[in-house]
C-alpha positions as a Markdown table, in Angstrom:
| # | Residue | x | y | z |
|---|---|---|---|---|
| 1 | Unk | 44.8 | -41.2 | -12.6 |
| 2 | Unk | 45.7 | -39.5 | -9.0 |
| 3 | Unk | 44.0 | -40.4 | -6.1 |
| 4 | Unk | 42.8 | -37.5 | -4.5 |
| 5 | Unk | 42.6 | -37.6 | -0.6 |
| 6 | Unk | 40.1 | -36.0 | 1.8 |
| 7 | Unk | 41.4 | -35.1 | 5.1 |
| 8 | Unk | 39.7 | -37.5 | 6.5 |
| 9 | Unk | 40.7 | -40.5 | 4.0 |
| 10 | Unk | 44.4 | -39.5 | 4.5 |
| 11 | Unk | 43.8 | -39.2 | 8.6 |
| 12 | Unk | 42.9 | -43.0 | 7.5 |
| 13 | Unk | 45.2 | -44.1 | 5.2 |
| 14 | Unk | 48.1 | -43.1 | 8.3 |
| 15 | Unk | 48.9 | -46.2 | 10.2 |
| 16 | Unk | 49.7 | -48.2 | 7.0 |
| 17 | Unk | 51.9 | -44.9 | 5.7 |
| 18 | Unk | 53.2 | -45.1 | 9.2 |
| 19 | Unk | 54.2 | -48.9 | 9.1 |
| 20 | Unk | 55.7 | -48.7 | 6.1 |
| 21 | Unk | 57.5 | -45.3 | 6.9 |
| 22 | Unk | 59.3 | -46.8 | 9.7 |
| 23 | Unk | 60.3 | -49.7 | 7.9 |
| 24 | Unk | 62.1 | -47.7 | 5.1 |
| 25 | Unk | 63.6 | -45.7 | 7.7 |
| 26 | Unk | 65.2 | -48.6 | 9.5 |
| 27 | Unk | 66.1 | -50.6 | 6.0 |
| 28 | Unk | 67.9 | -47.2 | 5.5 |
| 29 | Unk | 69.6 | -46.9 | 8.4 |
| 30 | Unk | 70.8 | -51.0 | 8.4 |
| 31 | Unk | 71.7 | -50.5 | 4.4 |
| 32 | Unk | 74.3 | -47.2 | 5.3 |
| 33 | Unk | 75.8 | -49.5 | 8.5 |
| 34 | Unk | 76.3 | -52.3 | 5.7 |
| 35 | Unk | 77.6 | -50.1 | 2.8 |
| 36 | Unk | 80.5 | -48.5 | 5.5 |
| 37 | Unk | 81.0 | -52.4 | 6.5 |
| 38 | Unk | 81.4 | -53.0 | 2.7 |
| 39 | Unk | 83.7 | -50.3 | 2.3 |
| 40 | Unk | 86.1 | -51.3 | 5.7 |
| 41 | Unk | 85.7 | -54.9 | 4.5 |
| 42 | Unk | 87.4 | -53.6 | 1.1 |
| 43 | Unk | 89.8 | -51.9 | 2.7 |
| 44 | Unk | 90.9 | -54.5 | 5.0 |
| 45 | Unk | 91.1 | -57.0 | 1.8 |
| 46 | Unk | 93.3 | -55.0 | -0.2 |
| 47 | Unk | 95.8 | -54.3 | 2.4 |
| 48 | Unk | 95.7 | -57.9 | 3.1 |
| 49 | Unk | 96.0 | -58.7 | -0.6 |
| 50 | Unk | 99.1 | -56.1 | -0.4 |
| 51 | Unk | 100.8 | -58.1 | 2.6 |
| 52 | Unk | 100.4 | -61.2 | 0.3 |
| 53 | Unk | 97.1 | -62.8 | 2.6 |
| 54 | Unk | 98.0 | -64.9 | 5.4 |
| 55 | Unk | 97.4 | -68.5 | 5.1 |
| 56 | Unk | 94.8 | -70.2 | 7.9 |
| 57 | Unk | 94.8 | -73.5 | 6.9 |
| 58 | Unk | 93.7 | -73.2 | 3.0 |
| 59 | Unk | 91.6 | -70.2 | 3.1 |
| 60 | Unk | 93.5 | -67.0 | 2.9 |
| 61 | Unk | 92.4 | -63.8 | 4.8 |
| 62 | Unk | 91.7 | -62.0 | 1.7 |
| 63 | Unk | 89.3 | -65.1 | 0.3 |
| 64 | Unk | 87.3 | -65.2 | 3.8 |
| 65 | Unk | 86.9 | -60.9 | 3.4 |
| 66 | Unk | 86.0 | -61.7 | 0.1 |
| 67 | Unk | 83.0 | -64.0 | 1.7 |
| 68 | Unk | 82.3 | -61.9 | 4.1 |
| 69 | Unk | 81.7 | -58.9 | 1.2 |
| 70 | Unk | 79.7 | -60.8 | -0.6 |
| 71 | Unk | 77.4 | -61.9 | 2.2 |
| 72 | Unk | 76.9 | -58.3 | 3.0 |
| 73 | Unk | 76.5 | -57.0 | -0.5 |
| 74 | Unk | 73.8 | -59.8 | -0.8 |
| 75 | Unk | 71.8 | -58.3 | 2.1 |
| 76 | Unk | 71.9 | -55.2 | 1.1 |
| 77 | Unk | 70.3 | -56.4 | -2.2 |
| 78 | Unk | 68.0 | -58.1 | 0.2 |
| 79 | Unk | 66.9 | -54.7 | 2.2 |
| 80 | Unk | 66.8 | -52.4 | -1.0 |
| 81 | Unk | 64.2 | -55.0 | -2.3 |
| 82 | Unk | 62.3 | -54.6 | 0.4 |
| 83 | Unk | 62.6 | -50.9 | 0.1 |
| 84 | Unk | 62.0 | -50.8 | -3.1 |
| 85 | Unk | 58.7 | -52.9 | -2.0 |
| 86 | Unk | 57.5 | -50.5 | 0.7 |
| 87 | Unk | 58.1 | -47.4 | -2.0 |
| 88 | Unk | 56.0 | -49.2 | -4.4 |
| 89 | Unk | 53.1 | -49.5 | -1.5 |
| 90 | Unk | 53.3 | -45.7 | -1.2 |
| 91 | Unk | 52.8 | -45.6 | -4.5 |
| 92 | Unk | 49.9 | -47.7 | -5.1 |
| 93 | Unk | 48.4 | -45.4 | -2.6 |
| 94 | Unk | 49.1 | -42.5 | -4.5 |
| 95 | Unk | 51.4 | -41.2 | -1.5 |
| 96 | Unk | 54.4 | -39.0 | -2.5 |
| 97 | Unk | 57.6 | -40.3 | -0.6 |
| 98 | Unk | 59.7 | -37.2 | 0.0 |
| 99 | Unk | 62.3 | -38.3 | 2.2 |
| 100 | Unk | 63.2 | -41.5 | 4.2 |
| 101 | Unk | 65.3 | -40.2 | 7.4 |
| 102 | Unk | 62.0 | -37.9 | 8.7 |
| 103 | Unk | 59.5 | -39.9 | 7.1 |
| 104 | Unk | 57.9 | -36.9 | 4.9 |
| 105 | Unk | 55.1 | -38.0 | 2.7 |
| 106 | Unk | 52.5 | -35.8 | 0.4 |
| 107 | Unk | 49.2 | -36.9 | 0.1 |
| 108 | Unk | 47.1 | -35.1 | -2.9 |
| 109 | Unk | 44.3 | -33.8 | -2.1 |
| 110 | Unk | 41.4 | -31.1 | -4.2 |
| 111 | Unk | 40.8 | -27.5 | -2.7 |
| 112 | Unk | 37.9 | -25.9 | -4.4 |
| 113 | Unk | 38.9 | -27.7 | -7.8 |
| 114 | Unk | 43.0 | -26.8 | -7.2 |
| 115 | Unk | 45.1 | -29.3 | -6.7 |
| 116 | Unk | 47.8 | -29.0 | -3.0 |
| 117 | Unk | 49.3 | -31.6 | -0.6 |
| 118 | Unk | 48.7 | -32.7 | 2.4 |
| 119 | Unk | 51.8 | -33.3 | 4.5 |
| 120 | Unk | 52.6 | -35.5 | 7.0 |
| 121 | Unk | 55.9 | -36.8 | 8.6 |
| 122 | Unk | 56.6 | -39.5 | 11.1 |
| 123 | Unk | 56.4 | -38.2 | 14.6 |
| 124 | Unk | 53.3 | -36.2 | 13.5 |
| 125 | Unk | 49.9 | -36.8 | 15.1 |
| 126 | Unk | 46.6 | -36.9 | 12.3 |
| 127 | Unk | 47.9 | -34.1 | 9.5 |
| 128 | Unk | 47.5 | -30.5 | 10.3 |
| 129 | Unk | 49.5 | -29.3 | 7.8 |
| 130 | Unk | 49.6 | -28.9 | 3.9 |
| 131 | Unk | 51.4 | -26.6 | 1.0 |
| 132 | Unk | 50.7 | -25.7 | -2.4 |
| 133 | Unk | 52.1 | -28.3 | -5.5 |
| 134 | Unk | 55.3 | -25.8 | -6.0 |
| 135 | Unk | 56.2 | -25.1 | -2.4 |
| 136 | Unk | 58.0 | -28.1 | -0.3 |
| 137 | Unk | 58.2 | -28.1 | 3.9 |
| 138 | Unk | 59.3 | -24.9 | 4.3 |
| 139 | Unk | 55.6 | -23.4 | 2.6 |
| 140 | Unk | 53.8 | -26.0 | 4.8 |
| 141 | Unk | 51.0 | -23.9 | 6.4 |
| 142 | Unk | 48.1 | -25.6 | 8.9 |
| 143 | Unk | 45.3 | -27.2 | 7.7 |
| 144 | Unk | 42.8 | -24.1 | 9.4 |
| 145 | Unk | 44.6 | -21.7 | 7.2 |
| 146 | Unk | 43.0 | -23.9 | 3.9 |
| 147 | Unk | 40.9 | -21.9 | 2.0 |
């Protein structure tokens, strides 16, 4: 069953949103700078694999890139678990995550027995803003315009 928030209750609920908000947001940001590391590291393997791998002492380059790939790939398993972790707190809260970058959330809420969202991003003071169920950020309209 959905939570439904009052203004109030979702003014409340903010600094945990927040929190957990920023966190995605950095996770993100560190799990793109490891996938494009990924991707040079894989680069730089085959062409080493290509040239034959130059020996330093009994490890090869490509064998140390291959190290070094799976040290990254295993933290960004690390960060999407924690992503995955903060997602599920949103969840449990009946918050709708709509996108990481700008920290957009929905929180539902009950106007005179229909149901809208209140919306909120990161950046944002206490939520002034909310749109029907079918209309995204662009029909977001200000809380005094709620009837």
């Amino acid at each position: 069953m959905t939570r439904f928030y009052s203004i109030d209750d979702a003014n409340e609920a903010l600094p945990e949103v927040e929190r957990v908000l920023l966190d995605l947001r950095d996770q993100r940001a560190e799990l793109i700078q490891l996938r494009d590391a990924v991707v040079d590291a894989s680069g730089e393997g085959r062409e080493s694999a290509e040239r034959g791998g130059r020996t330093t002492g009994l490890v090869t380059e490509a064998g140390v890139q291959a190290d070094d790939r799976r040290r990254l790939r295993l933290r960004m398993q690390g960060l999407i678990d924690q992503m995955q972790a903060g997602v599920t707190r949103l969840v449990e809260r009946d918050v709708t995550l709509r996108e990481i970058e700008t920290g957009l959330v929905d929180f539902p809420a009950l106007v005179n027995g229909r149901q809208v969202w209140l919306c909120w991003r990161l950046g944002e003071g206490p939520i002034e803003w909310w749109h029907e169920l079918g209309d995204g950020f662009g029909g977001r309209t200000p809380l005094r315009d709620l009837s």
